[in-house]
N, C-alpha and C positions, 0 to 999 in steps of 0.2 A: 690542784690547778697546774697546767702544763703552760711552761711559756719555752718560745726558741729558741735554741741557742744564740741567737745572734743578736736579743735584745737581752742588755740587762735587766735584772729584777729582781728586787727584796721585797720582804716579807715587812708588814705594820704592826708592829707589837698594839694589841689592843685588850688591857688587861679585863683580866675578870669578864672576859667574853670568849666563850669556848664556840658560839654559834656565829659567829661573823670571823669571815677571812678576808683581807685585804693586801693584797699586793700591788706593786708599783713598778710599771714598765717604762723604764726608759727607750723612749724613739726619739728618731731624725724630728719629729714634728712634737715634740715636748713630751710630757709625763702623762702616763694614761693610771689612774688608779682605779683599778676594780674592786668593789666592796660585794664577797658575796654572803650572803645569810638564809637561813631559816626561820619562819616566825610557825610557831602552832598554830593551831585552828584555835577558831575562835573561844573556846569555852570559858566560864568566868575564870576557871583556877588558873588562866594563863595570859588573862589581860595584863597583870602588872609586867610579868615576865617579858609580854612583845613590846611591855611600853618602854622598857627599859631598853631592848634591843633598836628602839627605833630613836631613841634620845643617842643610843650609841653608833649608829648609822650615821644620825643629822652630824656629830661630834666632826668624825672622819670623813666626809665629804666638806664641812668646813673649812679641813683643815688639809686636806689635799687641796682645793679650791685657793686657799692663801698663799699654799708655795707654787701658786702659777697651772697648776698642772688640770688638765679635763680631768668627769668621775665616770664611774658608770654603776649602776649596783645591778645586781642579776641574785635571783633565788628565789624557792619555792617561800613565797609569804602567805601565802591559804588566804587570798583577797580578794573578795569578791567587789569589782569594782562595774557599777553599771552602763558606764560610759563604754566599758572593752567589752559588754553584751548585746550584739544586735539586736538578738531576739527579747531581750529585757524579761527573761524566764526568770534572772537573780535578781537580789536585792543589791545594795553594796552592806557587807558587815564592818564588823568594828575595825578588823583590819584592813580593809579597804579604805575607810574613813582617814585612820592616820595615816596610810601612804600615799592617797589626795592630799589632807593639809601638809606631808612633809614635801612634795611636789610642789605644791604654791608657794610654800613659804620658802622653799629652795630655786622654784623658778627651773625646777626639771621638767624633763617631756617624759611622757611614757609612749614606748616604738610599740607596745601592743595595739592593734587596730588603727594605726597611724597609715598612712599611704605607703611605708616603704614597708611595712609586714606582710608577708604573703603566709594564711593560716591563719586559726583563730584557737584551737583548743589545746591547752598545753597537759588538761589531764585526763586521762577517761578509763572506764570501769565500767566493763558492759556495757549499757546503755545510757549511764551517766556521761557525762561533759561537759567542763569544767576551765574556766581562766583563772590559775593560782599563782601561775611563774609569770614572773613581768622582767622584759631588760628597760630600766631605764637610766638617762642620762640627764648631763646638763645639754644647752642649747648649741655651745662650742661642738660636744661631740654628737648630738644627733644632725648635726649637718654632715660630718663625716662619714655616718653610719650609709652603707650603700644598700642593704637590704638585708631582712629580717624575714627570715624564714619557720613555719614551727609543722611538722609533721603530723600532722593532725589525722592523717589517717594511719597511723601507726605503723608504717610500710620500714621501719630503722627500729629494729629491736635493741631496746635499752635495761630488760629484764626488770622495768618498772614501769607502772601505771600511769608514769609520765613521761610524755612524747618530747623526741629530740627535736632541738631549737638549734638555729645555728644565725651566727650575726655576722657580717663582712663590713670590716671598717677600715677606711683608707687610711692607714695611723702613718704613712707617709704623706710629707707637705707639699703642695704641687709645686711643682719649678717654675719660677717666673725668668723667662727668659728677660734676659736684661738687653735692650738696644742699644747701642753707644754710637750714637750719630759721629761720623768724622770731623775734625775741625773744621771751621770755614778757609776757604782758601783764598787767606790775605796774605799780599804778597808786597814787599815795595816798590813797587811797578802800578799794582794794582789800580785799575780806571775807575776813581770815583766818581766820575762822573755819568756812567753808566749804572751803576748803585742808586744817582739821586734820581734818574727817569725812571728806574725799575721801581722805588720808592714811589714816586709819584704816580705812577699808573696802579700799584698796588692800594693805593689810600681809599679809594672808594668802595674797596671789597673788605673791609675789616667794617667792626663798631667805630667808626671815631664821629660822631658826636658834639657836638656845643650845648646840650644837653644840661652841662656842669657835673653830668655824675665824673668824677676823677677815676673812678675804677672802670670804666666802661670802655673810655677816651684812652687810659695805659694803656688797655688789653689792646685796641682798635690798634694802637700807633704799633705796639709789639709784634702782633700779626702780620700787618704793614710791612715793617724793618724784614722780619723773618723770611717773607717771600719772596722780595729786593733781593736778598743775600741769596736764597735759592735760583732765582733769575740771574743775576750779574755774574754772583763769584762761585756759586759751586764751593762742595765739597772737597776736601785732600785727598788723593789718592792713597788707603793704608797699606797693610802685612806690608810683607816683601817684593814689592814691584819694582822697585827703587832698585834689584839686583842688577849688576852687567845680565847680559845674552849669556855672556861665556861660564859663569859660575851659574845660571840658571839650568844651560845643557848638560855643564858638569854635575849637577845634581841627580838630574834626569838618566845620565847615563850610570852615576854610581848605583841609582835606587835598582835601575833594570839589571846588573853585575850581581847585586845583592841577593835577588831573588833568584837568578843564574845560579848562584854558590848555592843558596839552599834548597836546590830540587838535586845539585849535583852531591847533598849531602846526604839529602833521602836514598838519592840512587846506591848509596852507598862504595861508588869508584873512587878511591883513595886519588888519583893520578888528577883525574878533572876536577877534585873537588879542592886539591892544593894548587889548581892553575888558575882559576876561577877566583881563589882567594887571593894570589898574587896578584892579578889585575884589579880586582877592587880595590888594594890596598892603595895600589900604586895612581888611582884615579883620585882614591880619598886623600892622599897626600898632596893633590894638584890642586883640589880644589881647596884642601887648608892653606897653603901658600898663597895661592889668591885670595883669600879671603882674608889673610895676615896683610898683603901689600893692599888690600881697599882699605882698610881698617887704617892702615900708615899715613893712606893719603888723608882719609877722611879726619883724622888729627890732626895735620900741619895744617887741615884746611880752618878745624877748631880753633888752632892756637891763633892762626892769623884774624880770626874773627875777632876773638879773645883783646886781641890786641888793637883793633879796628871799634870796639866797641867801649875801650875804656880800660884796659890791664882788670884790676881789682874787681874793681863795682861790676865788672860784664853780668849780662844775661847769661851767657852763655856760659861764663865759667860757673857759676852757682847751677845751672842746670847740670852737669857733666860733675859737681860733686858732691857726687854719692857713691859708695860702697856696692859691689855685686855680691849675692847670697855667700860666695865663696870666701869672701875677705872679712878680715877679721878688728880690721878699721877703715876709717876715710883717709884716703892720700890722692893728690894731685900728681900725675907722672906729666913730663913730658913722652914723645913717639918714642924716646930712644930709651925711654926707664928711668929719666933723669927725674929726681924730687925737687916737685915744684913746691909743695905745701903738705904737711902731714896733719894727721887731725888735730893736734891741737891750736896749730896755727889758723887751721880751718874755723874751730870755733872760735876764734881770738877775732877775726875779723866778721864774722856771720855777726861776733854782740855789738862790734865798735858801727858796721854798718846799721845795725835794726836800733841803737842809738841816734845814729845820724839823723834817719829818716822821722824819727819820733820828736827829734828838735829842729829839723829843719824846715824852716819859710811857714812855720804855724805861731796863731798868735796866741798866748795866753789868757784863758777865758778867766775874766770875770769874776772871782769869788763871792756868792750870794751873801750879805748881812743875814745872822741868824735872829733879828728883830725885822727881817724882812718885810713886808706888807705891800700891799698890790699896786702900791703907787711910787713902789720904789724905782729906782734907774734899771735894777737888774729884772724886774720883773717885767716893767715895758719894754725892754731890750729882749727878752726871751720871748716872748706874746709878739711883736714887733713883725710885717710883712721880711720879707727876702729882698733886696735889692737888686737892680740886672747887675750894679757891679760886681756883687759877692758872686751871684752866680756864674759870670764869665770868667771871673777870678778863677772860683773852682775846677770851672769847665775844663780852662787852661793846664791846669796840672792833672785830669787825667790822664792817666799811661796807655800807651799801646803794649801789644801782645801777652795781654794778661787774660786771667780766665775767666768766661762767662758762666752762669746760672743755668738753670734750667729754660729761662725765659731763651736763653742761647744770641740776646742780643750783646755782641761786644764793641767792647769802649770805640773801637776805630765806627763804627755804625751811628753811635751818637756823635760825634764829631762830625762826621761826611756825611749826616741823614741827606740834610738838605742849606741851600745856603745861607738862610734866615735862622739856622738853626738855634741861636740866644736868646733871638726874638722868641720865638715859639717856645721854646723851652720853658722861658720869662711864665709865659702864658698860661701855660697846662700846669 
């Protein structure tokens, strides 16, 4: 068996079986183990012999199946299977029988005469013709399988009486492009009250219902909220738009220099190709300096936020510490290099904070009696409706600018839905 170089693969020790080979291909899209074998024809003196090869088959696709990976088996098994005879000129023999029940009770496909095989006779002899070689799979891999070819007119000399098969399988996993929608663009400026008409013209195009189904009435309201936010607020503008003009042109002009230098490198002129590289440099140097004073400003502009939003506790400075791939710990610098906090300090307060937040303005629940019983305080208290106090209580210490779900409705949405918003919340 020939595998490529560029996928790994070892061999399955499978003792006291000289007639079965199995190997194991590591791919991008998991482990593919191919079991190939031979069974004799059917005669009696070789029934125990195929029965054992076929108990040693079932073993090793068991057992590749367990560590996660697809099987496939492939080989001359002399099976006369009458399902893969259109014209029903065979019977099915004994070895056809066991590779039916080991196919059921393994829950394989056989790709002979299936829709992706194109060809039917794997072996012929004069005027004989014959279906002996079978590829079959489990269900994982005959979806992958893209087609199943067998040369049935003998047109690929093989110096044997049995015709070449050939199978294409996509053992690479398709790419699922991933979308990453931009943040919403809440601002603190932001016109809520253009949100709540946008909300209310959108309510009658979702599910929302009085219904009472609870799942129906979320979805309806979520749909709702979603479209509001797409009508009012719009998405963030991402990459790099946010650049000056002038480091945008500066880029513009190094990239066109660059490509300058390397046709002046093909040409092979020593004189324009050292001039050529003196002006790039001197562009790429213009434009790291400006990129060094954005970068200076956009810090001082951090620190005063920093400072605006609380020293310690900020948003913003918990956002801005972390590490770049290059560093080799967390440190806090000021613009000029000065150490504002190194990691240990860092972690000193990330515990004394995420302490804070774990005992602050929460009440201690209730310890159940372990003679508990249904008529207890804590058990009518747990079973007990929701209150509009506790709920407004809660409502109130939602946070702004934290992260949404997939549902992609955030916290500032439930606040500003609409101006009954307690009441209705109360409700649903």
């Amino acid at each position: 068996m020939l595998v490529r170089e560029e996928y790994r693969s070892y061999e399955r020790e499978i003792p006291d079986q000289s007639d079965i080979l199995a190997v194991t291909v590591r791919t991008t899209g998991g482990d593919l183990t191919i079991i190939c074998t031979y069974m004799a024809t059917e005669k009696k003196e070789h029934h125990e012999r195929n029965r054992i090869i076929v108990q040693a088959v079932k073993r090793e696709l068991n057992k590749a199946r367990q560590e996660g990976g697809k099987v496939l088996l492939v080989g001359d098994l002399n099976a006369h299977i009458r399902q893969t005879i259109t014209d029903g000129t065979q019977r099915t023999n004994i070895n056809g029988q066991m590779i039916i029940d080991l196919v059921e009770e393994l829950q394989l496909k056989i790709v002979n005469g299936s829709n992706k095989c194109k060809g039917k006779w794997t072996w012929g002899r004069r005027n004989q013709k014959s279906v002996i070689d079978y590829i079959i799979g489990d269900q994982d891999l005959y979806d992958m399988i893209n087609s199943m070819s067998i040369d049935d007119e003998g047109t690929i000399s093989l110096g044997s009486d049995h015709n070449y098969i050939e199978v294409q399988i996509n053992l690479e996993p398709e790419k699922k492009q991933m979308i990453h929608e931009p943040k919403w663009n809440i601002r603190d400026d932001t016109n809520w009250e253009e949100f709540r008409k946008a909300y209310e013209r959108n309510r009658g195009k979702g599910k929302m219902t009085d219904s009472g189904d609870i799942n129906a009435y979320t979805a309806g309201v979520t749909q709702a909220i979603v479209r509001a936010a797409k009508d009012a607020l719009g998405r963030k503008r991402t990459g790099k738009r946010n650049e000056p003009k002038k480091i945008k042109k500066l880029k513009k002009k190094r990239n066109i220099l660059a490509k300058q230098w390397k046709l002046a490198l093909k040409s092979g002129n020593e004189v324009e190709t050292k001039e050529k590289w003196e002006v790039y440099l001197e562009v790429q140097r213009s434009l790291g300096e400006k990129r060094a004073v954005r970068e200076l400003r956009l810090r001082d502009r951090w620190n005063k936020k920093v400072i605006q939003e609380g020293g310690m506790s900020s948003y913003s400075l918990w956002r801005m510490a972390r590490g770049t791939p290059n560093e080799s710990e967390i440190r806090l610098l000021e613009c000029d290099g000065k150490l504002i906090m190194d990691e240990k300090d860092i972690l000193v307060e990330i515990e004394r904070h995420i302490v804070k937040l774990a005992t602050e303005n929460r009440e201690q629940p209730q310890e159940p009696n372990e003679e508990a019983t249904e008529n207890t305080e804590w058990n009518i208290a747990m079973g007990r409706q929701v209150t509009r106090e506790e709920l407004h209580k809660i409502m109130a210490q939602i946070k702004d600018r934290k992260a949404y779900g997939l549902d992609e409705v955030a916290n500032e949405f439930i606040k500003h839905r609409e101006q009954d918003w307690k009441e209705t919340s109360y409700k649903s």
